[in-house]
SEMAR-48378 format. One record per residue (C-alpha): chain; residue in one letter; x, y, z; residue number from 1. Coordinates in Angstrom, 3 decimals, m for minus. Each point is the difference from the previous one (the first is absolute). Example, Ala and Ser with C-alpha at 12.3 -4.5 7.8 and 13.67 -1.06 7.14 Angstrom:
! SEMAR-48378
@chaine A&residu A&c1 12.300&c2 m4.500&c3 7.800&num 1
@chaine A&residu S&c1 1.370&c2 3.440&c3 m0.660&num 2
! end
This chain:
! SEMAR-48378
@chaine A&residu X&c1 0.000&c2 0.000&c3 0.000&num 1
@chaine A&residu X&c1 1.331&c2 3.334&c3 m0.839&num 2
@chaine A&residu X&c1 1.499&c2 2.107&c3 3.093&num 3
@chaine A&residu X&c1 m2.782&c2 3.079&c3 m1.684&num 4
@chaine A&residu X&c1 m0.018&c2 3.639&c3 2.036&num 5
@chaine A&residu X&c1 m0.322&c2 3.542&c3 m0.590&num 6
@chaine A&residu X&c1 3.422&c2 0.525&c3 m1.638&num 7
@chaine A&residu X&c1 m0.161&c2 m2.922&c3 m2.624&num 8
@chaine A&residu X&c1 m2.997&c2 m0.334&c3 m0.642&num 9
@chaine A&residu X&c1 m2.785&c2 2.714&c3 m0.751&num 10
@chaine A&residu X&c1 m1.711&c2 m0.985&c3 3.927&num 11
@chaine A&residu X&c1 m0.744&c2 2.445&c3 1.990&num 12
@chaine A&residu X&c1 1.775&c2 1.051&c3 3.136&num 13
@chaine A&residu X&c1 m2.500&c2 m0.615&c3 2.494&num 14
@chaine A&residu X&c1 0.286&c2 m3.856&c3 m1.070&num 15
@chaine A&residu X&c1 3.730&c2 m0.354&c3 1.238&num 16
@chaine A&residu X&c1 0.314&c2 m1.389&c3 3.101&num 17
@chaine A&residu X&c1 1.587&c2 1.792&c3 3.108&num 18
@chaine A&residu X&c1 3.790&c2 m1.765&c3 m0.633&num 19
@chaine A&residu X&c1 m0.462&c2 0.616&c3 m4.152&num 20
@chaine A&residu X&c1 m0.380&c2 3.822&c3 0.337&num 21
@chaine A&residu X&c1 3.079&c2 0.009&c3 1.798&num 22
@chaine A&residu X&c1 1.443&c2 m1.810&c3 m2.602&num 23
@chaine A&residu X&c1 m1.625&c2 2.196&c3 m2.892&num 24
@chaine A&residu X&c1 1.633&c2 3.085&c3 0.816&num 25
@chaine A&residu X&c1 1.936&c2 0.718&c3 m2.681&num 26
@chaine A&residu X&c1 0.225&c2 2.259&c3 m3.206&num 27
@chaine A&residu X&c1 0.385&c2 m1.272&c3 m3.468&num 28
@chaine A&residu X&c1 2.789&c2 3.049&c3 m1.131&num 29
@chaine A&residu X&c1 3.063&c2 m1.463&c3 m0.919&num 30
@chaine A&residu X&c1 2.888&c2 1.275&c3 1.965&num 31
@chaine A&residu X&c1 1.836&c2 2.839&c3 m1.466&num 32
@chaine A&residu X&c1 3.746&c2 0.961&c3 0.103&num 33
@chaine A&residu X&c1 m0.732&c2 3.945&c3 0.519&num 34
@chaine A&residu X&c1 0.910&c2 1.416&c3 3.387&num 35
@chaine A&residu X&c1 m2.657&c2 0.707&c3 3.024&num 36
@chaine A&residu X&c1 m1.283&c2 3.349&c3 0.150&num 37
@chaine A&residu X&c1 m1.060&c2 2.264&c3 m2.548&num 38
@chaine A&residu X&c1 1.655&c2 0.134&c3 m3.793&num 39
@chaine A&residu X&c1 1.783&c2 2.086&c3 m1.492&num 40
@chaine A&residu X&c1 m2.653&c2 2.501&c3 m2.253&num 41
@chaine A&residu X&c1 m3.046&c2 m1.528&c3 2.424&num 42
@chaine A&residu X&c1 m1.412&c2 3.783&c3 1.287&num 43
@chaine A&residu X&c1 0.206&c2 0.195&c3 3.632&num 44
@chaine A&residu X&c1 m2.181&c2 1.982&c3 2.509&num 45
@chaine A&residu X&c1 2.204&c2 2.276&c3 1.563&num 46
@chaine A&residu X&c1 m0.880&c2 3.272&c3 1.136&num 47
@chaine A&residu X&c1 0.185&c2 2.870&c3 m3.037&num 48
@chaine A&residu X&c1 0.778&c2 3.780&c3 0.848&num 49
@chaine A&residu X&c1 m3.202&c2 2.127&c3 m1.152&num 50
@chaine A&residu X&c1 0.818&c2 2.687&c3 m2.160&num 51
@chaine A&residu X&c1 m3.334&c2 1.809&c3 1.322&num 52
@chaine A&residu X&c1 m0.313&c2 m1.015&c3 3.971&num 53
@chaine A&residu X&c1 m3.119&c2 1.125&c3 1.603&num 54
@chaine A&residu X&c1 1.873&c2 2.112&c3 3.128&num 55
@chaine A&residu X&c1 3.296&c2 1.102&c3 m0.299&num 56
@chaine A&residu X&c1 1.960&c2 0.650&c3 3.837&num 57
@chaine A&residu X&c1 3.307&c2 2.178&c3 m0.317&num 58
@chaine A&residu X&c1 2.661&c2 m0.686&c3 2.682&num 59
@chaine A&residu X&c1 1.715&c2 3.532&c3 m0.086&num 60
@chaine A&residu X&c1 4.007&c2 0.499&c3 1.270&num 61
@chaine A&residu X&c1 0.341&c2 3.135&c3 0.986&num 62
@chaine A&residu X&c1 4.063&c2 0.256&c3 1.300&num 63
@chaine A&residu X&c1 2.673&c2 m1.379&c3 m0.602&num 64
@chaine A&residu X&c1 0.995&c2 m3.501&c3 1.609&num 65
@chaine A&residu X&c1 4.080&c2 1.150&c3 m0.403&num 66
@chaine A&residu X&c1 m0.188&c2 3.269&c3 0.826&num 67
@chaine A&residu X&c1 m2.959&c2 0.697&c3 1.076&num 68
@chaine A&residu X&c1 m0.830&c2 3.218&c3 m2.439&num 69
@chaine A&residu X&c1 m3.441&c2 0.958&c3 m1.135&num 70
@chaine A&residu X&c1 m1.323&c2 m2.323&c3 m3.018&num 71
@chaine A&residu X&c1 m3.116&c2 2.619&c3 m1.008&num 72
@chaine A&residu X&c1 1.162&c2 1.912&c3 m2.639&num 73
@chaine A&residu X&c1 1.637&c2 m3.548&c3 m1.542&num 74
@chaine A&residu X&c1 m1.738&c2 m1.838&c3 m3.372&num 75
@chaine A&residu X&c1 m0.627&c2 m3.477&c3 1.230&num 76
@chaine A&residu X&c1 m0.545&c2 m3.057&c3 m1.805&num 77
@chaine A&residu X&c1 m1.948&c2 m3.049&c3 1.523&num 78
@chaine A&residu X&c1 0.563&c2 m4.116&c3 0.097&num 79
@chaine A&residu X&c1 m3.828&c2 m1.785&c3 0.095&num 80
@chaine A&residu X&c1 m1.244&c2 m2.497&c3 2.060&num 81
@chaine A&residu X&c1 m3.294&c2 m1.187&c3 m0.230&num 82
@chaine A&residu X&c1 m3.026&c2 m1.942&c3 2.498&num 83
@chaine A&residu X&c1 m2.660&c2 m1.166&c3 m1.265&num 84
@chaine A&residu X&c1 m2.896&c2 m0.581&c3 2.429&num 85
@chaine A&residu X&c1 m3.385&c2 m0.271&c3 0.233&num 86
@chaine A&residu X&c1 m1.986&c2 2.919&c3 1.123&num 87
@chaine A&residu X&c1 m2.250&c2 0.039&c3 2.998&num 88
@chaine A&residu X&c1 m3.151&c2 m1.284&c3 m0.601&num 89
@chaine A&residu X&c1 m3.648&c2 1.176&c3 1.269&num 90
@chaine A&residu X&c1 m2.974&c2 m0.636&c3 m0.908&num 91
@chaine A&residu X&c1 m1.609&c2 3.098&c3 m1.429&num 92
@chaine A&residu X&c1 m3.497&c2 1.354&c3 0.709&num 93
@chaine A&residu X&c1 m1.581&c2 1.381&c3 m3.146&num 94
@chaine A&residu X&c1 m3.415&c2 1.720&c3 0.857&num 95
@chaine A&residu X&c1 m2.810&c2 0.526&c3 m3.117&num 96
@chaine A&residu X&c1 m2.000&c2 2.899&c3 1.507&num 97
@chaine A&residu X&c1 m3.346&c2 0.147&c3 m2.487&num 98
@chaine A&residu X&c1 m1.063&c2 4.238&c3 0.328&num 99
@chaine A&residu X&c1 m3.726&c2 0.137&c3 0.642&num 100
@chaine A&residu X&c1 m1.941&c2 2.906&c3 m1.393&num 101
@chaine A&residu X&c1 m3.537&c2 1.224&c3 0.275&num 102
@chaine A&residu X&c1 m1.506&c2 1.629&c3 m3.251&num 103
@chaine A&residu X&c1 m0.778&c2 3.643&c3 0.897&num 104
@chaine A&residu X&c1 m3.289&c2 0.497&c3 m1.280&num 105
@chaine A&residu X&c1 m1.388&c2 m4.073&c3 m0.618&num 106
@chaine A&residu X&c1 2.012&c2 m1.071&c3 3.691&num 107
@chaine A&residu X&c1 0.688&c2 m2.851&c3 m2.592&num 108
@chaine A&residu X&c1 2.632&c2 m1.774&c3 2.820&num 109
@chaine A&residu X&c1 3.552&c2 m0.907&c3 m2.940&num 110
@chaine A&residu X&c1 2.334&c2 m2.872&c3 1.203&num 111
@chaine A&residu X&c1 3.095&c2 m0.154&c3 m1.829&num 112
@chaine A&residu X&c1 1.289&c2 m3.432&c3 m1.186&num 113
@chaine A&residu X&c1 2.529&c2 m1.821&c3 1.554&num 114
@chaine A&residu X&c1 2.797&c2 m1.516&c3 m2.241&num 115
@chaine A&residu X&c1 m0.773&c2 m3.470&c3 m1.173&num 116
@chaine A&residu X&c1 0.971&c2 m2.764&c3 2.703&num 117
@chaine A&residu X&c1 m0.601&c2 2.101&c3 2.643&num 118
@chaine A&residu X&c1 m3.052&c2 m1.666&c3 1.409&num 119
@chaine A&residu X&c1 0.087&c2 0.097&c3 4.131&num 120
@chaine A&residu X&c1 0.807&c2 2.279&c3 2.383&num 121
@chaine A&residu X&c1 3.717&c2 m1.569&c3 1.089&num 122
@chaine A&residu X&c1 1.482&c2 m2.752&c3 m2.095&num 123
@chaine A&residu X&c1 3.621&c2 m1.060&c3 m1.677&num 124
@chaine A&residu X&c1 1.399&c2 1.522&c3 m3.151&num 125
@chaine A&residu X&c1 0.856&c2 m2.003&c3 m2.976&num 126
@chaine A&residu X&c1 3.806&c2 m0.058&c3 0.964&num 127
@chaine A&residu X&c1 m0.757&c2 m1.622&c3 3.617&num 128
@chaine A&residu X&c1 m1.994&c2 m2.143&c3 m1.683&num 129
@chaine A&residu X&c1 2.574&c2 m1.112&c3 m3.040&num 130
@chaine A&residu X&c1 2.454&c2 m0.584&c3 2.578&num 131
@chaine A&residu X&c1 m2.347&c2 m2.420&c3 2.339&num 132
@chaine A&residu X&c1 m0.886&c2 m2.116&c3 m2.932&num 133
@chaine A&residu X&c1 3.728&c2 m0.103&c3 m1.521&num 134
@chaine A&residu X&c1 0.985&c2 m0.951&c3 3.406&num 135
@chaine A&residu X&c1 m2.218&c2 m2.794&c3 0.598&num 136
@chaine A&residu X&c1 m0.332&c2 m1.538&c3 m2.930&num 137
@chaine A&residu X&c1 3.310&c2 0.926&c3 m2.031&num 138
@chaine A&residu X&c1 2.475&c2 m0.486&c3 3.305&num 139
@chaine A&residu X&c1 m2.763&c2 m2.438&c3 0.939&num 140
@chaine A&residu X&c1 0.072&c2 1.370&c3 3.613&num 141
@chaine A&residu X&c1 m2.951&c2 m0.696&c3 2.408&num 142
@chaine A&residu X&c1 m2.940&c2 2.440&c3 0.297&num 143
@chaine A&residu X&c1 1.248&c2 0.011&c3 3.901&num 144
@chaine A&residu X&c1 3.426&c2 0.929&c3 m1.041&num 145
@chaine A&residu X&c1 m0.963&c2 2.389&c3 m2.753&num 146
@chaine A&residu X&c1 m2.265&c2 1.682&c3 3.223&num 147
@chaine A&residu X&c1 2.557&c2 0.131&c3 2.017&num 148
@chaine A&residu X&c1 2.929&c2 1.185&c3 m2.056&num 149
@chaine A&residu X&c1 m2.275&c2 3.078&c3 m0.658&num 150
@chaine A&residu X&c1 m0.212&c2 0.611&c3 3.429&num 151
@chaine A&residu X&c1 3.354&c2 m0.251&c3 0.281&num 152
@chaine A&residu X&c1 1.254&c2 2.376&c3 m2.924&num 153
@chaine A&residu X&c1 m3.058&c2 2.152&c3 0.072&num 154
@chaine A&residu X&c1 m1.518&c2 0.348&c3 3.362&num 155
@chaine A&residu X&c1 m2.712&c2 m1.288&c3 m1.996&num 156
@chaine A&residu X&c1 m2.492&c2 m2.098&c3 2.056&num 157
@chaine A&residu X&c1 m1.845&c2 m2.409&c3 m3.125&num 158
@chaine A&residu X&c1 m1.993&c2 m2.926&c3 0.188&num 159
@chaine A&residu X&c1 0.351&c2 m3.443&c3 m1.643&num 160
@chaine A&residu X&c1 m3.018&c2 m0.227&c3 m1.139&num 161
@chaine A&residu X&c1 0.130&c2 3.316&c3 m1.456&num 162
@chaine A&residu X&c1 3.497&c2 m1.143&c3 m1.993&num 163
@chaine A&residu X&c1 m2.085&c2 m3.129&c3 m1.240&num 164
@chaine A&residu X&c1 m3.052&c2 2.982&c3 m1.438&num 165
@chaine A&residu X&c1 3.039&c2 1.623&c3 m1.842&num 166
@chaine A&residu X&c1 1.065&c2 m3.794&c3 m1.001&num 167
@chaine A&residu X&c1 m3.165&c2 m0.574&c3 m1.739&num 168
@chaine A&residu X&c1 m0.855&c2 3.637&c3 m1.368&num 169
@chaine A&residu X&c1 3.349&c2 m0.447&c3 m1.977&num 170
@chaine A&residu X&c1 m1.219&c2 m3.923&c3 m0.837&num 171
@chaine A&residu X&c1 m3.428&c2 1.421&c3 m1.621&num 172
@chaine A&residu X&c1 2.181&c2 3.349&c3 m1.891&num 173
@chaine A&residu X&c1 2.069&c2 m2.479&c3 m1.679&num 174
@chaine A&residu X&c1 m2.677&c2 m1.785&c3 m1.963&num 175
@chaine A&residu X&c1 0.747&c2 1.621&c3 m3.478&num 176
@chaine A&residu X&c1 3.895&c2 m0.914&c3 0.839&num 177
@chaine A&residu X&c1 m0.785&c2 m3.431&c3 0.289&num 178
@chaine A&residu X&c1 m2.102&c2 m0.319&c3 m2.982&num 179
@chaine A&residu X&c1 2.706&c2 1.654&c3 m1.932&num 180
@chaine A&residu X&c1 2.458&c2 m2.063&c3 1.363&num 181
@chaine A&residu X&c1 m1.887&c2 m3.293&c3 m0.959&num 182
@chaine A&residu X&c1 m1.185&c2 1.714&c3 m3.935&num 183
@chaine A&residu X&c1 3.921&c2 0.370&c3 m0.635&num 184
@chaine A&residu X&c1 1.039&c2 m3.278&c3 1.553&num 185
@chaine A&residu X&c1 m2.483&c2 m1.669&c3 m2.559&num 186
@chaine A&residu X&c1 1.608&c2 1.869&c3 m2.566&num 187
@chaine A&residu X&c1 3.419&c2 m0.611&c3 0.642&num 188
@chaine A&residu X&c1 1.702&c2 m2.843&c3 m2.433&num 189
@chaine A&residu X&c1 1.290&c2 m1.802&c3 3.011&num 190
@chaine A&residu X&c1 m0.849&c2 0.146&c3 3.546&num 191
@chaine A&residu X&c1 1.526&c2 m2.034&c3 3.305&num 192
@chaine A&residu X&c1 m2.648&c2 m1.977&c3 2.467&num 193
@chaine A&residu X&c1 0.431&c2 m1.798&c3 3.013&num 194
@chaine A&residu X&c1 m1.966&c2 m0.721&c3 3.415&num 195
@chaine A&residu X&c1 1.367&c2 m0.232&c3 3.376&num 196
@chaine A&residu X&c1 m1.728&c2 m0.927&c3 2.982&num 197
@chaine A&residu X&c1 m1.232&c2 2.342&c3 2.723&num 198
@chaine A&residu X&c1 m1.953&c2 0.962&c3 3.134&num 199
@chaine A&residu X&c1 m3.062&c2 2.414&c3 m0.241&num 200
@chaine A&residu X&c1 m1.316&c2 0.465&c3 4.148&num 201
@chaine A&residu X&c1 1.920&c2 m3.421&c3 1.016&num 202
@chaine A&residu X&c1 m1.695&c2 m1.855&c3 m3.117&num 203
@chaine A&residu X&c1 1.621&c2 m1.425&c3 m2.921&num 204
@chaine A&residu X&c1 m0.419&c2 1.655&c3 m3.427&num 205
@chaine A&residu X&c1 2.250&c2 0.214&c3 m3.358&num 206
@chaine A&residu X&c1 1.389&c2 2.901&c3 m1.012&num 207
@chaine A&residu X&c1 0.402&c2 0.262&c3 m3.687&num 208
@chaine A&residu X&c1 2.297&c2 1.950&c3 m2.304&num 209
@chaine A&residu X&c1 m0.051&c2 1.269&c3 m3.539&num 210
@chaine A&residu X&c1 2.749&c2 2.367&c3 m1.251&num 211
@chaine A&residu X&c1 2.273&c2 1.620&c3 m2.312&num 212
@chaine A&residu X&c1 3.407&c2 1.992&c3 0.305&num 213
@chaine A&residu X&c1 m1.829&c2 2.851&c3 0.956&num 214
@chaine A&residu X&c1 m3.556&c2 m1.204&c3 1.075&num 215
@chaine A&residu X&c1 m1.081&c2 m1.749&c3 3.098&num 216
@chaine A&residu X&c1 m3.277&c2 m1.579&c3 0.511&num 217
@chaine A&residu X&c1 m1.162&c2 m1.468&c3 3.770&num 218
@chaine A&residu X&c1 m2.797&c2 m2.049&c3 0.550&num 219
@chaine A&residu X&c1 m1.069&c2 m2.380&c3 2.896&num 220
@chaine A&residu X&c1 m2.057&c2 m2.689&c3 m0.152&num 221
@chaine A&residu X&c1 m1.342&c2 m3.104&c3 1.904&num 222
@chaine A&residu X&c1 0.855&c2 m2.259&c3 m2.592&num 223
@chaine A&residu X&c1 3.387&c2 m0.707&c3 m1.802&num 224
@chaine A&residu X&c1 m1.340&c2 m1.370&c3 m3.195&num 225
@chaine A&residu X&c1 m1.844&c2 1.289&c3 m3.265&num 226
@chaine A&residu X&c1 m3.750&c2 1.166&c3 2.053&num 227
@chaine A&residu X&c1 2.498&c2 2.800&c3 1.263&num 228
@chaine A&residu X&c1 1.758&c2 0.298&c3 m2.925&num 229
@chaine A&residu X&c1 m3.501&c2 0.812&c3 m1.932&num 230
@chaine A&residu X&c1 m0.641&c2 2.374&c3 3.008&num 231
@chaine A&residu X&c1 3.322&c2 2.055&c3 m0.425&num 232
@chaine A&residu X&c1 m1.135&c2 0.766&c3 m3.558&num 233
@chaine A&residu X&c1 3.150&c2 0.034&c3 m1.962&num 234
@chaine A&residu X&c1 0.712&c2 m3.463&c3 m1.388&num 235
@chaine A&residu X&c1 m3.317&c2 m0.279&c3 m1.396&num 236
@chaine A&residu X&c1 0.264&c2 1.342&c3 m3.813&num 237
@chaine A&residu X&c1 3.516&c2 0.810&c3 0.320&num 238
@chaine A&residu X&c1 2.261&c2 m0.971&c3 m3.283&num 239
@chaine A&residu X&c1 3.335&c2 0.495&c3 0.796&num 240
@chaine A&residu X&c1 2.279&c2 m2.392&c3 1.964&num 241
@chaine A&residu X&c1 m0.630&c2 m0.728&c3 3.045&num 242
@chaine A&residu X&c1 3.459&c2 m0.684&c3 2.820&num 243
@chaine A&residu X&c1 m0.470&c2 m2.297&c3 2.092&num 244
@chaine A&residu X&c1 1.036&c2 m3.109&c3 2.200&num 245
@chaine A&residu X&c1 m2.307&c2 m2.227&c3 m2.299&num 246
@chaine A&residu X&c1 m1.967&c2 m0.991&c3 2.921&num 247
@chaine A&residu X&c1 m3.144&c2 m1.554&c3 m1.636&num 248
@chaine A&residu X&c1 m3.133&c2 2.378&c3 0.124&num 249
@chaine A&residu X&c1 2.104&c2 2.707&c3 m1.815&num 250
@chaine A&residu X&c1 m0.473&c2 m1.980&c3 m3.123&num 251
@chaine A&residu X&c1 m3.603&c2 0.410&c3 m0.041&num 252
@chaine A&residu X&c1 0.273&c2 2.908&c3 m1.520&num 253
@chaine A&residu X&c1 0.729&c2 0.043&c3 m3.799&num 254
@chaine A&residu X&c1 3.155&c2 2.384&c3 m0.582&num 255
@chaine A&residu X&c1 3.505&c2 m0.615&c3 0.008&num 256
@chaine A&residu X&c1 1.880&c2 m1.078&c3 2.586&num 257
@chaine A&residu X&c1 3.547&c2 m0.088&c3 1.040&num 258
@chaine A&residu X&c1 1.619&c2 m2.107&c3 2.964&num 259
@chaine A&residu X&c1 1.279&c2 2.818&c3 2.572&num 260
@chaine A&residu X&c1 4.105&c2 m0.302&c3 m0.436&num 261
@chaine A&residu X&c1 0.168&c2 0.119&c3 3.988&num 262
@chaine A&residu X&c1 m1.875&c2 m3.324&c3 0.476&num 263
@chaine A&residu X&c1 1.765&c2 m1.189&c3 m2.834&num 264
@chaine A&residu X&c1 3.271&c2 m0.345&c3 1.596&num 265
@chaine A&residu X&c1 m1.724&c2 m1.099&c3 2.630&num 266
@chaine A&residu X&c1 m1.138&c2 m3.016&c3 m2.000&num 267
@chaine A&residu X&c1 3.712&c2 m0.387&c3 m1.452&num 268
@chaine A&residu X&c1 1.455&c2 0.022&c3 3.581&num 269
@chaine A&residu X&c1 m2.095&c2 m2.722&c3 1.052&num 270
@chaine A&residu X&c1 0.813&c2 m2.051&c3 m3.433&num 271
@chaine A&residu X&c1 3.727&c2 0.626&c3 1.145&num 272
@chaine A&residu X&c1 m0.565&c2 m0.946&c3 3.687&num 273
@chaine A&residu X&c1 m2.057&c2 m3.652&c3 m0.958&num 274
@chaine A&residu X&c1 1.895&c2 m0.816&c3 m3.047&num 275
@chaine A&residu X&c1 3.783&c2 m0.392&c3 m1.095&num 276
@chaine A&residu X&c1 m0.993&c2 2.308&c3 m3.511&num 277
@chaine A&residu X&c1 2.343&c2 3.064&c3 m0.512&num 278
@chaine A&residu X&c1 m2.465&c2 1.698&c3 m2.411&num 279
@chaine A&residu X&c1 m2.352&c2 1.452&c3 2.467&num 280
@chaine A&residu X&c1 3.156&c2 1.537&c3 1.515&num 281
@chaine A&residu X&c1 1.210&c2 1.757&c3 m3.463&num 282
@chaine A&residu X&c1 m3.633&c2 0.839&c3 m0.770&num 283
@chaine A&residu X&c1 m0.420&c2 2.067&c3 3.256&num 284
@chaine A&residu X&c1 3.681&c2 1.522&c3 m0.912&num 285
@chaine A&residu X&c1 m1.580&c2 0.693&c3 m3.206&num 286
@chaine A&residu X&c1 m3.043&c2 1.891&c3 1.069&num 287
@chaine A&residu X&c1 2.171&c2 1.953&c3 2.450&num 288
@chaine A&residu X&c1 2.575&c2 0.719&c3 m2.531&num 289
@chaine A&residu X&c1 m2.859&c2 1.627&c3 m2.302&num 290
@chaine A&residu X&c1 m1.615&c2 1.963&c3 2.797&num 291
@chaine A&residu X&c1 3.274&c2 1.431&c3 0.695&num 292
@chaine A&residu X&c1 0.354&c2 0.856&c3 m3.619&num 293
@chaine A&residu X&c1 m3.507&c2 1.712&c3 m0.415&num 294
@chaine A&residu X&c1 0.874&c2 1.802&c3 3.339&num 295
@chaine A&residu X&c1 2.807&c2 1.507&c3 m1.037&num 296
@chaine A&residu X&c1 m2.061&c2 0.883&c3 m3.811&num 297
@chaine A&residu X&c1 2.262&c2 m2.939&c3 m1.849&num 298
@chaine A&residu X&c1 m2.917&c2 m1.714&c3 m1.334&num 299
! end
């Protein structure tokens, strides 16, 4: 019986046993003979002077450290050093007064109009809000943590539950950017899919991927297989070629398909590992060989 797992086969993870993901841990890159570190023309991240800095502090010399004569009347040059720090930050009160007027001869009572968005008499801007959403859900940081780092930074005292409200107002405004996202992923010549598993509220769902270079598409689902597969909405009438592990369901669906080169070598390492072949071996050199090449725009 083949010795099948996540790294030679195209299983998934959570089927290795406790002793075989120890074992799995490690990286199909072939070792290379350049140096640790950073290379030479890779651009680094080191600090820049700004030609234009936002607060300029001059340390004056006024005598001399020799002889102690005046310096005042003296041209001076200067040598630059340069901090760059983050500002203190406050949340700012912005308050929309609306000017009430009474007609003079109908006493006609005029309200102005407040400014779209501003709906209640105290509530959060659009930039506290931004950054409690890209918090939680980009830095994936709890709605408790999120809370509390507001505090912290802001002297700001916010509720969970009010970060979830901002969580789902964003959720419903980004309709039209999903359906976007999903028109030009059925439009693109080749997109990548896979599923993983996950927990929604301690329960077990699927979360399922379609994507491009440049486009992402997330979708959870209680079931692994085609029903949510129809219910994502992209593989259904799509033409181009479809990336994937070959996992069975996917071939439902009548457009190309392509074996994902990942799961590939995955199947070649576990063709090496049962058998005495050296092919598999100088196929997976192969297909690393030509990925380096169309990296590096050889191809």
């Amino acid at each position: 019986m083949l010795d099948k797992n996540s790294c030679n086969s195209s299983k998934p993870p959570s089927t290795d046993s406790h002793a075989r993901k120890k074992q799995n841990v490690k990286s199909q890159r072939k070792k290379s003979d350049r140096s640790v570190g950073g290379q030479n023309g890779h651009p680094g991240t080191t600090l820049t002077m700004n030609d234009e800095p936002d607060e300029v502090i001059v340390h004056p010399v006024d005598k001399c450290a020799n002889c102690g004569r005046s310096l005042a009347s003296v041209s001076s040059d200067y040598q630059r050093r340069q901090i760059f720090d983050i500002p203190p930050i406050n949340l700012k009160c912005i308050e929309h007064r609306s000017l009430i007027k009474t007609g003079p001869k109908c006493s006609h009572v005029n309200k102005a109009v407040f400014p779209d968005g501003v709906t209640q008499p105290t509530q959060y801007g659009h930039r506290a809000k931004s950054v409690a959403v890209y918090l939680c859900i980009n830095q994936l940081l709890p709605y408790k943590r999120v809370a509390s780092l507001f505090f912290d930074l802001l002297g700001c005292k916010i509720s969970p539950g009010t970060i979830v409200n901002m969580v789902s107002s964003c959720f419903g405004k980004l309709e039209p950017f999903e359906s976007e996202v999903k028109h030009l992923l059925k439009k693109s010549p080749v997109i990548n899919l896979d599923e993983t598993g996950m927990r929604i509220n301690a329960v077990g769902n699927w979360l399922h991927v379609a994507g491009t270079g440049k486009l992402t598409y997330y979708f959870a689902h209680s079931k692994r297989g085609s029903e949510a597969m129809d219910a994502m909405g992209i593989l259904p009438g799509y033409t181009g070629v479809a990336t994937h592990d070959f996992w069975k369901p996917y071939h439902k669906y009548q457009c190309q398909h392509s074996l994902c080169n990942a799961h590939l070598l995955r199947e070649l390492t576990g063709v090496c590992e049962n058998t005495d072949q050296l092919w598999p071996r100088m196929m997976g050199d192969l297909l690393m060989c030509t990925k380096d090449h169309a990296d590096h725009g050889l191809l």
